[in-house]
N, C-alpha and C positions, 0 to 999 in steps of 0.2 A: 213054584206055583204056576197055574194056569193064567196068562195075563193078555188081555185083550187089550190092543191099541190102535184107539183111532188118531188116522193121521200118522201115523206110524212111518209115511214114506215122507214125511217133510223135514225139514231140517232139524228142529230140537226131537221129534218123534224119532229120528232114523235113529241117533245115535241112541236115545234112550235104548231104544230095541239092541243096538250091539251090546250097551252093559248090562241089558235083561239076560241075555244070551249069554256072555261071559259068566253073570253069574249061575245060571243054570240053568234059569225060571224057561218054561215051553208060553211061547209067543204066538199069539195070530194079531196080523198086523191088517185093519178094519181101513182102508182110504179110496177115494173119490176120483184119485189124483189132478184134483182141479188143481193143486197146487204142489205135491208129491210127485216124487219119480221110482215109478215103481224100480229101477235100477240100484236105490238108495237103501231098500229094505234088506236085512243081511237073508242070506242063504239060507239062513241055519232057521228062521221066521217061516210059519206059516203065513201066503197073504190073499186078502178076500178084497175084490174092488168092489165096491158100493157108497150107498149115502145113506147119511142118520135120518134123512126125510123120511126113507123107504123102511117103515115097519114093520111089512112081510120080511123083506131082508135083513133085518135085525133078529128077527126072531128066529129064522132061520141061523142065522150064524150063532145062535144063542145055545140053539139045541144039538147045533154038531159039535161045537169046542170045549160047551160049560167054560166059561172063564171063571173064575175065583176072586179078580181083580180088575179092575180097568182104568187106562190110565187114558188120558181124553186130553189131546192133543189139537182135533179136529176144531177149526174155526177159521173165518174172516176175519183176519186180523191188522188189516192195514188202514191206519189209524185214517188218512187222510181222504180213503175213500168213507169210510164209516162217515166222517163231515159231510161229505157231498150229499149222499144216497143212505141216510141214517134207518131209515123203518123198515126196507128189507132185511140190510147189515145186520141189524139187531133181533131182528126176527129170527132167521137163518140161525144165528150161534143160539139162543135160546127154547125155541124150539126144536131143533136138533138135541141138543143138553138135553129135553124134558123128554125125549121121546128115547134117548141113551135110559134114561134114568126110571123110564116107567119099565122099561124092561130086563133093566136089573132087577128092580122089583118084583115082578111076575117070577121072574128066575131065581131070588131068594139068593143076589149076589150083596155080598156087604160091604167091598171092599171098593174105594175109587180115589182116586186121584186127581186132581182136576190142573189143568195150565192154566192159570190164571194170569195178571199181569200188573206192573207199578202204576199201569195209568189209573187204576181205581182211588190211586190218592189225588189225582187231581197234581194241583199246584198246592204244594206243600205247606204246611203249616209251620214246620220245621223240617232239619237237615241234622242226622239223619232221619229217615225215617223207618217207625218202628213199625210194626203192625197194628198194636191199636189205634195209632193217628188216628185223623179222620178221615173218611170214604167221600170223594166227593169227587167223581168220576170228570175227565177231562172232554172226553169225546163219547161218542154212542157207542165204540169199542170198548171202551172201557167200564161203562154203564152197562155191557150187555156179559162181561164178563161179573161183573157183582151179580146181577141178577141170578146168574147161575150159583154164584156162591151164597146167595142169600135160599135159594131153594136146596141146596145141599144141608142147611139146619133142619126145613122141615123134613127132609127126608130122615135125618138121622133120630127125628121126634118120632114122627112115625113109620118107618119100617127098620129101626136101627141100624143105620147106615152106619159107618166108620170111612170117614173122608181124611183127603191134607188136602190145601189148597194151596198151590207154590205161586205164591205173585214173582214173576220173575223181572228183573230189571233188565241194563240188554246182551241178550245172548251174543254170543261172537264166536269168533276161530271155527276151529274144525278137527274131526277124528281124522286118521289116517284114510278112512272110507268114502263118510260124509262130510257134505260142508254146506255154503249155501247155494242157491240156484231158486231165485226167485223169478218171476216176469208177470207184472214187472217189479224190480226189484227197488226197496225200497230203503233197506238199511243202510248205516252209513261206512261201513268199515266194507263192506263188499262192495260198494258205492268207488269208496277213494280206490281201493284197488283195480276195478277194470278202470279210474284213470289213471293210473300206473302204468298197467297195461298195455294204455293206447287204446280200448276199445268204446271209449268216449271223451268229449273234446275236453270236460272241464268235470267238475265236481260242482252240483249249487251248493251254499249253504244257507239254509234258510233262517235268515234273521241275526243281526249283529251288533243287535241294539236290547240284547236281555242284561239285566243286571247281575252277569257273570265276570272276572277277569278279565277275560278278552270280548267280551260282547254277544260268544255264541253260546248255545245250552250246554248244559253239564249232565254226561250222563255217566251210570255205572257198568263197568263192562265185565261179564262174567263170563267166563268159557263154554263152551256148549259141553264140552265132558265133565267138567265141574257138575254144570247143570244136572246133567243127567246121573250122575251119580246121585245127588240130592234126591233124587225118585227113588233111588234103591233102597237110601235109607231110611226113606218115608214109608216105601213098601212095609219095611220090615219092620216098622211102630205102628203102623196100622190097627194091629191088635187093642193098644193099651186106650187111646183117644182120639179123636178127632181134634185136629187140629190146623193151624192156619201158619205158613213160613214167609219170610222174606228170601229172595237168594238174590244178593248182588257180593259184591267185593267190598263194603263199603266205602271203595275211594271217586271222587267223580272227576272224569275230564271233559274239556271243551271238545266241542267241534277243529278248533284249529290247532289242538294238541295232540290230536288223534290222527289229522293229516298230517304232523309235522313228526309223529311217530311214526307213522307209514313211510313217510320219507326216508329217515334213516333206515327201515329192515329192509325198505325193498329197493334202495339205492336209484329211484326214478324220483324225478319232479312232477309233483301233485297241482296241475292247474286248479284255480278255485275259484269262483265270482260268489259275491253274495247275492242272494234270492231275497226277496219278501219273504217272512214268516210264515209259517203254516201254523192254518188254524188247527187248535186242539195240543199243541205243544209245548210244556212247561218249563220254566227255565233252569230248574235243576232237578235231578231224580239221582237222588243217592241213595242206597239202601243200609239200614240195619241189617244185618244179618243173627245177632245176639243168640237169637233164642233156637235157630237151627244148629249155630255150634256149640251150642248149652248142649243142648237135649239129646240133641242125636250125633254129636261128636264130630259133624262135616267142617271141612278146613279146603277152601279151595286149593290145586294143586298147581295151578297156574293163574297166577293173583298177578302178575304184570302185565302190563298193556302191550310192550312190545313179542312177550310168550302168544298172547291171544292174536296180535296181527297176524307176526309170522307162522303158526299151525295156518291161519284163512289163507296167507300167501302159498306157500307150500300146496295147499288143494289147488288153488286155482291155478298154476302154473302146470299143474297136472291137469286139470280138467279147464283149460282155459275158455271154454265156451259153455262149463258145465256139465250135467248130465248127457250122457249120448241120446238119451228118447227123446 
């Protein structure tokens, strides 16, 4: 298939695009690179720099590629600015989405995919969590990603659209390719490693007073090729319904189980102070996965924590300062 990807040159985008490619599909990769490197995009990918602002240039890339599919990557997603500076944050990712989506439209494209995320549950109701839980978004990030998935119904009302919506929990590791390369960067497993490294004094951890085991939050870490596989297989149910996925591993770890994993693969001592809390942040995000490996048969390939560090190790010892651009 014909599959257009925005955001394509960032971190769960790039690899998406190598297993687009591995499996056959012809790619044009749609990014801004406010946060991409275009060095990240495989070879084998057509790639177009621009922004979902700019509507002439969407419609342009609409009429030279025809895509058949689109898989939307593209957003602000750093939870703790979304707090600071909430009404452009939210603007940006939603209007960008409607102006993706009016142009599918016009183009008589049916097929989409959307990155979604766990923050749309908010602080849980329960553990795991499934997909119908409830929606009760943590941050403006998270709020500005339902909105998109709430307009992805009307659109399938009326111009019958055929969507998946992957809320993902938190992506980690790295292909042989790509990996992460944020700035600034904000995740915590890229985090503990450049202090590994030596390329920062300590690691914060923010807040060690949640009601977890050890005090800090509990998250679920899924691989970013895991991940991206889950798109393939989404891609290729598309057909049948529209539907909505969890992707985590179902198991969650601390903050300080995560550092003390990183310790042993990567043989360095991980400094660490506790921070204050950051707002917008839950104290545990575990995911159900159930109904993605009912339905469409997906089985993470690297379900351990210390598989997921050492793939992210392995990159950045390669690329120790990151992307060369």
């Amino acid at each position: 298939m014909k599959v257009l990807v925005t955001g394509g040159a960032g971190y769960i985008g790039s690899v998406t695009v190598e297993e687009l490619v591995a499996a056959g599909h012809q790619v044009v990769v749609y990014d801004n690179l406010l946060y991409g490197h275009r060095q990240a995009v495989h070879p084998q990918a057509a790639f177009e720099e621009g922004d979902l602002a700019d509507r002439g240039r969407l419609e342009q890339l609409f009429r030279t590629y025809r895509p058949e599919v689109v898989m939307h990557f593209a957003a602000h997603s750093i939870v703790p600015l979304s707090m600071r500076d909430p009404l452009p944050f939210v603007r940006d990712n939603v209007s960008n989405a409607l102006n993706l989506l009016e142009t599918m439209a016009v183009h008589d494209v049916k097929h989409f995919i959307l990155s979604s995320t766990a923050n749309v549950y908010g602080d849980p109701e329960r553990i795991p969590i499934g997909e119908q839980d409830r929606l009760a978004p943590s941050s403006p990030y998270g709020e500005s990603k339902l909105m998109i998935e709430r307009m992805l119904h009307w659109c399938e009302v009326r111009y019958g659209l055929r969507y998946a919506t992957l809320r993902y929990f938190n992506a980690a590791g790295a292909s042989e390719r790509c990996g992460e390369d944020h700035d600034p960067e904000t995740h915590l497993i890229p985090l503990v490693l450049e202090a590994a490294m030596g390329q920062r004094d300590h690691l914060d951890i923010y807040g060690a007073d949640y009601p977890t085991r050890d005090g800090t939050c509990v998250r679920d870490y899924i691989h970013v090729v895991d991940l991206a596989r889950a798109h393939i297989l989404a891609l290729q149910a598309l057909d049948e319904s529209s539907t909505v996925y969890n992707l985590g591993n179902g198991e969650g770890f601390t903050v300080q189980e995560v550092v003390a994993a990183a310790e042993e693969v990567t043989g360095h001592p991980i400094p660490a102070q506790i921070a204050p809390r950051r707002a917008g942040d839950p104290a545990t995000l575990v995911a159900s996965s159930e109904r993605i490996r009912h339905e469409l048969g997906w089985k993470p390939q690297y379900p351990d924590l210390k598989s997921i560090i050492g793939s992210a190790w392995r990159w950045h010892q390669g690329h120790p300062r990151g992307y060369p651009d």
